[in-house]
PDB file of the backbone (N, CA, C, O) and the ligand in Angstrom, with CONECT records:
HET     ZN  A 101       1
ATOM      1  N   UNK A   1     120.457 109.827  82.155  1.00  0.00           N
ATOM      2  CA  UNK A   1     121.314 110.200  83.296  1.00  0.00           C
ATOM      3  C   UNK A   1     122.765 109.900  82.984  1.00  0.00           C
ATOM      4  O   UNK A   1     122.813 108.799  82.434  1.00  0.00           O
ATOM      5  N   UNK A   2     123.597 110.272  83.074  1.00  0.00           N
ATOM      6  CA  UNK A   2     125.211 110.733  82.907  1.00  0.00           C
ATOM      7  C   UNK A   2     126.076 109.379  83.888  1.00  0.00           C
ATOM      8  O   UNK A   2     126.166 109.540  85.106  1.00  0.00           O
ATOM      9  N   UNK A   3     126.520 108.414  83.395  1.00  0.00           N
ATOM     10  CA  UNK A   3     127.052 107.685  83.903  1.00  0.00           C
ATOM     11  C   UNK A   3     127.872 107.865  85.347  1.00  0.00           C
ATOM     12  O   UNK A   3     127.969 107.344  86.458  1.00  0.00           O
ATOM     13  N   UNK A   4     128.296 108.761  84.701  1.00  0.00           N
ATOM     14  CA  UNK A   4     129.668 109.393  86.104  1.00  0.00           C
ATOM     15  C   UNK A   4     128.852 109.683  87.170  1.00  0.00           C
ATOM     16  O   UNK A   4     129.328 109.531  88.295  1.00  0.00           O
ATOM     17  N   UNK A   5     127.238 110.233  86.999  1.00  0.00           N
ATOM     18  CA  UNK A   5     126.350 110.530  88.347  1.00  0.00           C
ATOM     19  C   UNK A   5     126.133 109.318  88.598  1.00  0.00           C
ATOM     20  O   UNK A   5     126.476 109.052  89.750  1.00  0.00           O
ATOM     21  N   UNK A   6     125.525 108.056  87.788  1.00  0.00           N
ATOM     22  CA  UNK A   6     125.153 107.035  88.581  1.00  0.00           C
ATOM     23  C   UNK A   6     126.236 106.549  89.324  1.00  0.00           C
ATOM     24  O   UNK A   6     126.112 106.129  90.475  1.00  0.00           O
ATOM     25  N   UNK A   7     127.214 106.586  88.756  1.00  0.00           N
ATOM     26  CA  UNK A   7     128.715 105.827  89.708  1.00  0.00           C
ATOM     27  C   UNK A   7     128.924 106.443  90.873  1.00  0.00           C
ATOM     28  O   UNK A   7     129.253 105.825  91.886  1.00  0.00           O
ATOM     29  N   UNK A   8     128.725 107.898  90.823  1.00  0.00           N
ATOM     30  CA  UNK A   8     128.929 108.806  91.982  1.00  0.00           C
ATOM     31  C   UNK A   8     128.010 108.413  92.908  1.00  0.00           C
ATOM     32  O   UNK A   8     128.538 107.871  93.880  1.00  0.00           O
ATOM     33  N   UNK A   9     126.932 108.485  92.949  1.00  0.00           N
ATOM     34  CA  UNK A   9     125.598 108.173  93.217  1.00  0.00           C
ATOM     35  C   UNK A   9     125.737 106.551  94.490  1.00  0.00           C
ATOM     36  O   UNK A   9     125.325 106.432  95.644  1.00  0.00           O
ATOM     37  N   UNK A  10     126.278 105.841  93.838  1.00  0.00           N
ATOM     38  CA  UNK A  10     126.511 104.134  94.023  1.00  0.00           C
ATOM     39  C   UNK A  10     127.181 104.050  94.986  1.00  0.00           C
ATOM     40  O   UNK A  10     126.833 103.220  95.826  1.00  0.00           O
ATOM     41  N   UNK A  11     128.653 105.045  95.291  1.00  0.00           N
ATOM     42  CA  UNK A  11     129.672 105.526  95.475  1.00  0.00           C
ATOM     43  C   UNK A  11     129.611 106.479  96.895  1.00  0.00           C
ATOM     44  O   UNK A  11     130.490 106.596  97.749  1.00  0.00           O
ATOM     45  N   UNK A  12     128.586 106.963  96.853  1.00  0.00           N
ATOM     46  CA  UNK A  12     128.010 107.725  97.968  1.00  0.00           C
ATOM     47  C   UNK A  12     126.985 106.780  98.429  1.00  0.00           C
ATOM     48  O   UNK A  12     127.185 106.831  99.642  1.00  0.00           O
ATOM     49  N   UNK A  13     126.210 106.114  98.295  1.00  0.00           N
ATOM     50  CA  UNK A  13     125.308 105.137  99.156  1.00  0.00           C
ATOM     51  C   UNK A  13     126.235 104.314  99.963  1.00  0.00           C
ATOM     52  O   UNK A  13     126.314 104.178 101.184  1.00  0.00           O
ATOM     53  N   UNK A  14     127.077 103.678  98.765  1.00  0.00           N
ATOM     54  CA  UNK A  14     128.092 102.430  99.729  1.00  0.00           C
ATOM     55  C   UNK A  14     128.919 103.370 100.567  1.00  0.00           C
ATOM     56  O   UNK A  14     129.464 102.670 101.420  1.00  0.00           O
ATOM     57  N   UNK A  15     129.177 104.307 100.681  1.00  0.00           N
ATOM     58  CA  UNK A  15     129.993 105.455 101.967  1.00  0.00           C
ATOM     59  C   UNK A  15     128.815 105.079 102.999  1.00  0.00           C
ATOM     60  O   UNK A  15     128.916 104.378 104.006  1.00  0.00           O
ATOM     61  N   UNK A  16     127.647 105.737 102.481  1.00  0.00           N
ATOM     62  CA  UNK A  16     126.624 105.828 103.655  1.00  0.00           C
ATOM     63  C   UNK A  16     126.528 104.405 104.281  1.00  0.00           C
ATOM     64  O   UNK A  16     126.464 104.157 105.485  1.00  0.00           O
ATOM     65  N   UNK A  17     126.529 103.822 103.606  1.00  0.00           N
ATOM     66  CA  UNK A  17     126.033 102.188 104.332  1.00  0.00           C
ATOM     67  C   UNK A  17     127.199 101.923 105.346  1.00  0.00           C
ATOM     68  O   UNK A  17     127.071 101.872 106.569  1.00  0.00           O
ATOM     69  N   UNK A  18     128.828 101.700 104.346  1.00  0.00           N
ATOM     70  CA  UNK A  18     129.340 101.389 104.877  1.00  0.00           C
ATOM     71  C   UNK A  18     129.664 102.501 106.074  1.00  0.00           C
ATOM     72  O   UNK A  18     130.011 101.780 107.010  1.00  0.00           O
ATOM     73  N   UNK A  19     129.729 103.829 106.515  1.00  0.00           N
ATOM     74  CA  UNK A  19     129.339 104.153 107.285  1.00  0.00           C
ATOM     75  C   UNK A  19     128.381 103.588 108.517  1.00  0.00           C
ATOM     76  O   UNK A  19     129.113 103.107 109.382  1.00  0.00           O
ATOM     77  N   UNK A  20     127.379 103.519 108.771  1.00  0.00           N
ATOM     78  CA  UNK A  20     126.007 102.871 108.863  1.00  0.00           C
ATOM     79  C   UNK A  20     126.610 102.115 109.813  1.00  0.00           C
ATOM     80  O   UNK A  20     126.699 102.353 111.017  1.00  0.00           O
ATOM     81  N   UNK A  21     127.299 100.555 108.772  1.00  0.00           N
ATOM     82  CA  UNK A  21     127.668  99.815 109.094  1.00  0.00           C
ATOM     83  C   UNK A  21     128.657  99.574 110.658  1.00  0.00           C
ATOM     84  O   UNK A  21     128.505  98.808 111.609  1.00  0.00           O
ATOM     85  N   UNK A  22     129.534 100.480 110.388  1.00  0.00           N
ATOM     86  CA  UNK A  22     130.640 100.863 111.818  1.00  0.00           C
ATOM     87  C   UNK A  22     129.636 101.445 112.599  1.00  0.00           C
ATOM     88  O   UNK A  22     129.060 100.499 113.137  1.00  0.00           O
ATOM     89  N   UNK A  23     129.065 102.608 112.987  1.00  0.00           N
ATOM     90  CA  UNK A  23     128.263 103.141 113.662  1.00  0.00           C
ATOM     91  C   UNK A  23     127.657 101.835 114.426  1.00  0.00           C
ATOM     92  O   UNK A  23     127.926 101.582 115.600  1.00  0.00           O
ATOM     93  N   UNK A  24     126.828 101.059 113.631  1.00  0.00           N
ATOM     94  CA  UNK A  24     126.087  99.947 114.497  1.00  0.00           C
ATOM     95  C   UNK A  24     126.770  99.035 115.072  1.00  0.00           C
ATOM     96  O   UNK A  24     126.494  98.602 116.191  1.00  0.00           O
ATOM     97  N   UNK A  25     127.893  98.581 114.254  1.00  0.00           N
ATOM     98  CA  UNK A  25     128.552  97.682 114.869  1.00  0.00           C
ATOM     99  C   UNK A  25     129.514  98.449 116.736  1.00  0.00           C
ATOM    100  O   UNK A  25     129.569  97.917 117.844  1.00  0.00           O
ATOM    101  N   UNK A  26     130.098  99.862 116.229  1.00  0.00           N
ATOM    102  CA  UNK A  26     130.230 100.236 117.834  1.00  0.00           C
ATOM    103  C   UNK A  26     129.139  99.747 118.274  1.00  0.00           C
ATOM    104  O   UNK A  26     129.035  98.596 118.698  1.00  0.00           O
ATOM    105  N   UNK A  27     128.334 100.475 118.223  1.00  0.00           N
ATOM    106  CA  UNK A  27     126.847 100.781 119.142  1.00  0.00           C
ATOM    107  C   UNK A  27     127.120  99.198 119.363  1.00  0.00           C
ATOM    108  O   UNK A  27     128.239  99.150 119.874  1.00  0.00           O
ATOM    109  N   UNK A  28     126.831  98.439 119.280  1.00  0.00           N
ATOM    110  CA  UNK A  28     126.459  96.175 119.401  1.00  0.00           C
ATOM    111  C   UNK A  28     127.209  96.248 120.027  1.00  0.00           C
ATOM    112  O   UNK A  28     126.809  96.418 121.179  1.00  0.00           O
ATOM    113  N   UNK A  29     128.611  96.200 119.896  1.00  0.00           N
ATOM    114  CA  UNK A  29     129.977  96.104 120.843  1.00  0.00           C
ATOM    115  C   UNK A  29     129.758  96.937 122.525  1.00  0.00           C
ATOM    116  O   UNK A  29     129.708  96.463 123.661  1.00  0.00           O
ATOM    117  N   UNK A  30     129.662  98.440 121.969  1.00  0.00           N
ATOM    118  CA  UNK A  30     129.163  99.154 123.771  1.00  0.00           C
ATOM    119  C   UNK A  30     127.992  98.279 124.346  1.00  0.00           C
ATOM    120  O   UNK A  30     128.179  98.103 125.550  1.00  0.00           O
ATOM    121  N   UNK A  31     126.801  97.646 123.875  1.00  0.00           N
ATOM    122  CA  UNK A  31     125.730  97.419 124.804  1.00  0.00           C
ATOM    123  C   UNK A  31     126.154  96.131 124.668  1.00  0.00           C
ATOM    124  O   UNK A  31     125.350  95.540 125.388  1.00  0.00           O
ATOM    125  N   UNK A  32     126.885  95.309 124.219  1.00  0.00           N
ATOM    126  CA  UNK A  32     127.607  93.719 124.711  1.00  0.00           C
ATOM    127  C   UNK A  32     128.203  94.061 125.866  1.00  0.00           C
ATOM    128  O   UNK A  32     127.737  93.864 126.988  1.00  0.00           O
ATOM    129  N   UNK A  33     129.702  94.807 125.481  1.00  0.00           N
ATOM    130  CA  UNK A  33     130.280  95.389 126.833  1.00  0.00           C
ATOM    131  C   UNK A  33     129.708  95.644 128.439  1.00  0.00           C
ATOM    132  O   UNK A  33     129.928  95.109 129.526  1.00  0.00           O
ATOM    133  N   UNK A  34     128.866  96.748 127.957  1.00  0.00           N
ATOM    134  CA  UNK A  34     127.606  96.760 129.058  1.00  0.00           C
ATOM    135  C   UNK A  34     126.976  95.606 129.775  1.00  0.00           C
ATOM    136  O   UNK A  34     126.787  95.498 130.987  1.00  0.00           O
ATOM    137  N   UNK A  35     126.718  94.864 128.933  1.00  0.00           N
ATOM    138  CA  UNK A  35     126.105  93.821 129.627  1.00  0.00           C
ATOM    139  C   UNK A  35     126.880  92.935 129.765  1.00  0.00           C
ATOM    140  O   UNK A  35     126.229  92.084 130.371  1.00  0.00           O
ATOM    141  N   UNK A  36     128.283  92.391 129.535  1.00  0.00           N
ATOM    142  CA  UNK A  36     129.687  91.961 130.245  1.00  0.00           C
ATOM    143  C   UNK A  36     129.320  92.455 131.650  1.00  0.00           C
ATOM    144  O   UNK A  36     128.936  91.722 132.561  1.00  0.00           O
ATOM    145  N   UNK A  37     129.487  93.810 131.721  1.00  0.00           N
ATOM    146  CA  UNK A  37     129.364  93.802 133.023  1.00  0.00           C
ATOM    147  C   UNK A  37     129.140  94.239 134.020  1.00  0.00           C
ATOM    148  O   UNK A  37     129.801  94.684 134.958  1.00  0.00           O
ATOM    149  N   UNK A  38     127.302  93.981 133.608  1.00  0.00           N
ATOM    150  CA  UNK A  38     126.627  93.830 134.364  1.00  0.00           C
ATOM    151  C   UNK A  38     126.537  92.084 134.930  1.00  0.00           C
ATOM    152  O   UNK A  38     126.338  91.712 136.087  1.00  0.00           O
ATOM    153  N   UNK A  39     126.746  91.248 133.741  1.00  0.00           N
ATOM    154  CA  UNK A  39     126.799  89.948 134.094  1.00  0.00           C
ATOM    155  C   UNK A  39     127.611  90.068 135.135  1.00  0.00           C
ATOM    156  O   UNK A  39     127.087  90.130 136.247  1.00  0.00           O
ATOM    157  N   UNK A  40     129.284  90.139 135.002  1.00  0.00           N
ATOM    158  CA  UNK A  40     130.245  89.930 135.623  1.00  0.00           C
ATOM    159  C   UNK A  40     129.981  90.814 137.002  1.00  0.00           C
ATOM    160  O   UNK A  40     130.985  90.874 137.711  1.00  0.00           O
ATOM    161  N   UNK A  41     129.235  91.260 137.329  1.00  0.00           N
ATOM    162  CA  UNK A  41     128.711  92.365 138.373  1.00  0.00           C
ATOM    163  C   UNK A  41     128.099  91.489 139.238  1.00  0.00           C
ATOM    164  O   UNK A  41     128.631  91.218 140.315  1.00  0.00           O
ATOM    165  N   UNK A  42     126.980  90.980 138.881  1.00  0.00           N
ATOM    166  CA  UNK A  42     126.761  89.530 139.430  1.00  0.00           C
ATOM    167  C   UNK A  42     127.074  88.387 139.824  1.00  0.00           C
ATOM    168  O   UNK A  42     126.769  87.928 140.925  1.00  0.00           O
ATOM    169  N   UNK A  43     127.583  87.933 139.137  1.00  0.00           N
ATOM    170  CA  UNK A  43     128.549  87.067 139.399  1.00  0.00           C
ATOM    171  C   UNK A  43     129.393  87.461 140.389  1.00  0.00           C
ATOM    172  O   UNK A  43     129.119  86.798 141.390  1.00  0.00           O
ATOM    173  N   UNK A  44     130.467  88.372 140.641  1.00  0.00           N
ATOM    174  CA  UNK A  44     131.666  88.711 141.999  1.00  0.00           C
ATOM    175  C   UNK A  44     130.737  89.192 142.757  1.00  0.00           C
ATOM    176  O   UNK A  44     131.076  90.284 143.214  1.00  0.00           O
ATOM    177  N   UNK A  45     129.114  88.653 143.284  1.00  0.00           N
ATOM    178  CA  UNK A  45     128.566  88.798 144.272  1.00  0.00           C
ATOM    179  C   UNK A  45     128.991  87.383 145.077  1.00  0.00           C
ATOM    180  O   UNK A  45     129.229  86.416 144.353  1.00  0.00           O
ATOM    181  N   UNK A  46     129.075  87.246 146.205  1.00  0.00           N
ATOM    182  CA  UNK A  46     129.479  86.622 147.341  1.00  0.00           C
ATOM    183  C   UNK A  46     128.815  86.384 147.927  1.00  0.00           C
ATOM    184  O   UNK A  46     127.877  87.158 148.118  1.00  0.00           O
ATOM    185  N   UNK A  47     128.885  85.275 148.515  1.00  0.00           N
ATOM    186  CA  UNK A  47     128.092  85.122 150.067  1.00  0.00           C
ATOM    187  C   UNK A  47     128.994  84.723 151.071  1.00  0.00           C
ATOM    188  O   UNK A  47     129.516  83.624 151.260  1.00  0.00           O
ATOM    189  N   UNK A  48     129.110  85.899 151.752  1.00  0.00           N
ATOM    190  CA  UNK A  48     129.753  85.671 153.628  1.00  0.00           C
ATOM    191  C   UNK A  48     129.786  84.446 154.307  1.00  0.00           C
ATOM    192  O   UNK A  48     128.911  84.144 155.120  1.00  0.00           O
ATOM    193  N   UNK A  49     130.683  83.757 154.048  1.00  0.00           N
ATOM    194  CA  UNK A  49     130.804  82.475 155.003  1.00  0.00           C
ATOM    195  C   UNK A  49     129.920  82.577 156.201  1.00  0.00           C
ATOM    196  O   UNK A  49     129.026  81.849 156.635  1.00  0.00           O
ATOM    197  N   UNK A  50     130.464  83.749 156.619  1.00  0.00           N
ATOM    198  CA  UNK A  50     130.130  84.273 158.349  1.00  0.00           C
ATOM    199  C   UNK A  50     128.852  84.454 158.812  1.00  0.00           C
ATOM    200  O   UNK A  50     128.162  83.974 159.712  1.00  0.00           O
ATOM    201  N   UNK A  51     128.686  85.541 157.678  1.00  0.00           N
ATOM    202  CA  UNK A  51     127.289  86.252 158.264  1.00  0.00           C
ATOM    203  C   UNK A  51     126.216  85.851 156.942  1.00  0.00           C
ATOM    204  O   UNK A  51     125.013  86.099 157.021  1.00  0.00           O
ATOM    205  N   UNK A  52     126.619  85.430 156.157  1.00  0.00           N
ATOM    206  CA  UNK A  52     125.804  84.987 155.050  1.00  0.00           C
ATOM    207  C   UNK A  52     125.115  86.365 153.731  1.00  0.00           C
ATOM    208  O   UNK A  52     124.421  86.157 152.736  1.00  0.00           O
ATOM    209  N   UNK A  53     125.687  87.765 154.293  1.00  0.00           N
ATOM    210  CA  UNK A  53     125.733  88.681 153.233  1.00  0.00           C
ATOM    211  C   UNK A  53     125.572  88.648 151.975  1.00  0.00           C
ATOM    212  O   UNK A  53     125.133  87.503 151.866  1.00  0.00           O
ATOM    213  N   UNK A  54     125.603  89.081 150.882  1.00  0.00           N
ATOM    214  CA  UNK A  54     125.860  88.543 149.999  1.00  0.00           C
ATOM    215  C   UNK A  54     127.000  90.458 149.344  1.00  0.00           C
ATOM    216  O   UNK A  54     126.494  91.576 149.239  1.00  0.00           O
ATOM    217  N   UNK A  55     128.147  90.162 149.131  1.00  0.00           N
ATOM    218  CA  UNK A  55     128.733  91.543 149.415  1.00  0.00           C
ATOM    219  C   UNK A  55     129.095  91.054 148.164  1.00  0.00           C
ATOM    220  O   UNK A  55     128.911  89.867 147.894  1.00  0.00           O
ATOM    221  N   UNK A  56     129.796  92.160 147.036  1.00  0.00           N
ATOM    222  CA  UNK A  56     130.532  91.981 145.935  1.00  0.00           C
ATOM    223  C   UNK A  56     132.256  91.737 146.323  1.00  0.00           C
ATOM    224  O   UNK A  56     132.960  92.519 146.962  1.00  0.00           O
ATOM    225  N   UNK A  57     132.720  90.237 145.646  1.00  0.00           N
ATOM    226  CA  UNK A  57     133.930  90.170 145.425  1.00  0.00           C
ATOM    227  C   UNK A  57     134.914  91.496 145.512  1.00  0.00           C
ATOM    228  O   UNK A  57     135.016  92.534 144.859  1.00  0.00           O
ATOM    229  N   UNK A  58     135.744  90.789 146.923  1.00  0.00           N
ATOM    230  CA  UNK A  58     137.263  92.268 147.077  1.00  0.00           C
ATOM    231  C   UNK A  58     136.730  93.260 147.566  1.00  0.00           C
ATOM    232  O   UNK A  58     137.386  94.294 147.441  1.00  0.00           O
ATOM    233  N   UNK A  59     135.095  93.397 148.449  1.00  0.00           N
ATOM    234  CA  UNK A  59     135.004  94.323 149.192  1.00  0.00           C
ATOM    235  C   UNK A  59     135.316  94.356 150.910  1.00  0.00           C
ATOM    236  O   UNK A  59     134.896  93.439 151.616  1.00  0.00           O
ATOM    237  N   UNK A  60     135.825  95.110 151.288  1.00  0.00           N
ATOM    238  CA  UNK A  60     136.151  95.373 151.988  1.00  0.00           C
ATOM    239  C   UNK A  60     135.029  95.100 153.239  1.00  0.00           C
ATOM    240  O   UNK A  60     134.129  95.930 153.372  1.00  0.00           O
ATOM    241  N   UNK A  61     135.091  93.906 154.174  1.00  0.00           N
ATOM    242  CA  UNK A  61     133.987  93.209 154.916  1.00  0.00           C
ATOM    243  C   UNK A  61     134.723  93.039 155.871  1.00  0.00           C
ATOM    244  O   UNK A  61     135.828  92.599 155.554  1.00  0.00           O
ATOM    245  N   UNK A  62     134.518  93.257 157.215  1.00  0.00           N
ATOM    246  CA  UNK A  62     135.503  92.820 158.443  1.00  0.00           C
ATOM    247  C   UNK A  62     134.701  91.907 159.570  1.00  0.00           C
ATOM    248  O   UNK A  62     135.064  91.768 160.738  1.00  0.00           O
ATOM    249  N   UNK A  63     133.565  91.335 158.978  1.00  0.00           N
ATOM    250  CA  UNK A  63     133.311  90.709 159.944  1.00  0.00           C
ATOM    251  C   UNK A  63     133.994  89.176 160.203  1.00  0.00           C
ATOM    252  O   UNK A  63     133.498  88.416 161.034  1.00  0.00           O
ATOM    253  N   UNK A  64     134.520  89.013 159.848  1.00  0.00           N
ATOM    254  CA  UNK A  64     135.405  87.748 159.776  1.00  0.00           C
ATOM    255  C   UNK A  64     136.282  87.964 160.828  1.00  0.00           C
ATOM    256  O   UNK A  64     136.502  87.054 161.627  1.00  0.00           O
ATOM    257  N   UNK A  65     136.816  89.058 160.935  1.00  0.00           N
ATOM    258  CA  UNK A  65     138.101  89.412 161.988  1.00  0.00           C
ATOM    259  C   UNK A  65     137.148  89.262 163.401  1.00  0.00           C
ATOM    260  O   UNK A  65     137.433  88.640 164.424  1.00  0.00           O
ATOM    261  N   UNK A  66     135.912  90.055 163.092  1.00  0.00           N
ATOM    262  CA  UNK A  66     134.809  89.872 164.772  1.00  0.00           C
ATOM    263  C   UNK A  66     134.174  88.084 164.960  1.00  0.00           C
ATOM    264  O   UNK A  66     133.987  87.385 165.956  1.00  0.00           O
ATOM    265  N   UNK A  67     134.001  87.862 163.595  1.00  0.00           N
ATOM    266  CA  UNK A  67     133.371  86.323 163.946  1.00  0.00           C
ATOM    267  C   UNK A  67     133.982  85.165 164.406  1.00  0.00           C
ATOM    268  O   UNK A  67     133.577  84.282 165.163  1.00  0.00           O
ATOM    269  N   UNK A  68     135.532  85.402 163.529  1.00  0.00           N
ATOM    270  CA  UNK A  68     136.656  84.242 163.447  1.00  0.00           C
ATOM    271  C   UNK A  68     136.741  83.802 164.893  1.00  0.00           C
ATOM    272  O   UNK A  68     136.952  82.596 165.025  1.00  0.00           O
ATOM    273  N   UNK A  69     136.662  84.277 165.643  1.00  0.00           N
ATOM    274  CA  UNK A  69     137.416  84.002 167.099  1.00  0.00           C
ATOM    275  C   UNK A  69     136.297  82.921 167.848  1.00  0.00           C
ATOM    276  O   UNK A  69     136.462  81.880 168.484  1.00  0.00           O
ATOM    277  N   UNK A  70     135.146  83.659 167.467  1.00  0.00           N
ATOM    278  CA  UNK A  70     133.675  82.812 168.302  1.00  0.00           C
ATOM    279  C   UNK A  70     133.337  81.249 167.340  1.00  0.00           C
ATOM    280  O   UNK A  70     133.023  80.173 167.848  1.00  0.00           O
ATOM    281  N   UNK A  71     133.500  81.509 165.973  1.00  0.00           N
ATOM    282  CA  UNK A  71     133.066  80.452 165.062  1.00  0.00           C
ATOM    283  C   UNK A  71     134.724  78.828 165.240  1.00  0.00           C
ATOM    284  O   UNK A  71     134.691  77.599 165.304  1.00  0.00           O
ATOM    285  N   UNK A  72     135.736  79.774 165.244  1.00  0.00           N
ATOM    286  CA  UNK A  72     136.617  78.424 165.278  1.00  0.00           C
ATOM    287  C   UNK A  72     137.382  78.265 167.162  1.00  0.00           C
ATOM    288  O   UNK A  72     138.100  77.310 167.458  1.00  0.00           O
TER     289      UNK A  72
HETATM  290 ZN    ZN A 101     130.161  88.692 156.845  1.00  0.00          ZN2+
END
């Protein structure tokens, strides 16, 4: 076999791999991400002082404005 093919040859696998390589590593990074946040999804769940809900963090809940008055 002709040297220059095996080098070529060597040369094109390590493309493919190192190829390979990035491909998977995105792919690991998106389904980490993903599951960032989904964690963090959980977590900015809340529980309603008031009514005891459990609503996600920074949503928009008004029972506080109806409860506040009767509770203090
Ligand atoms: Zn509430």
């Amino acid at each position: 076999m002709n040297p220059v093919k095996i080098i070529l040859l060597l040369v094109a696998i390590g493309v493919a791999w190192y190829g390979w390589q990035i491909w998977r590593k995105k792919k690991i990074a998106a389904e980490q991400a993903q599951a960032r946040r989904d964690v963090r999804a959980i977590q900015d769940m809340v529980a309603c002082p008031h009514c005891g809900v459990y609503l996600p963090a920074g949503s928009n809940h008004d029972c506080q404005e109806k409860t506040g008055q009767n509770t203090r």
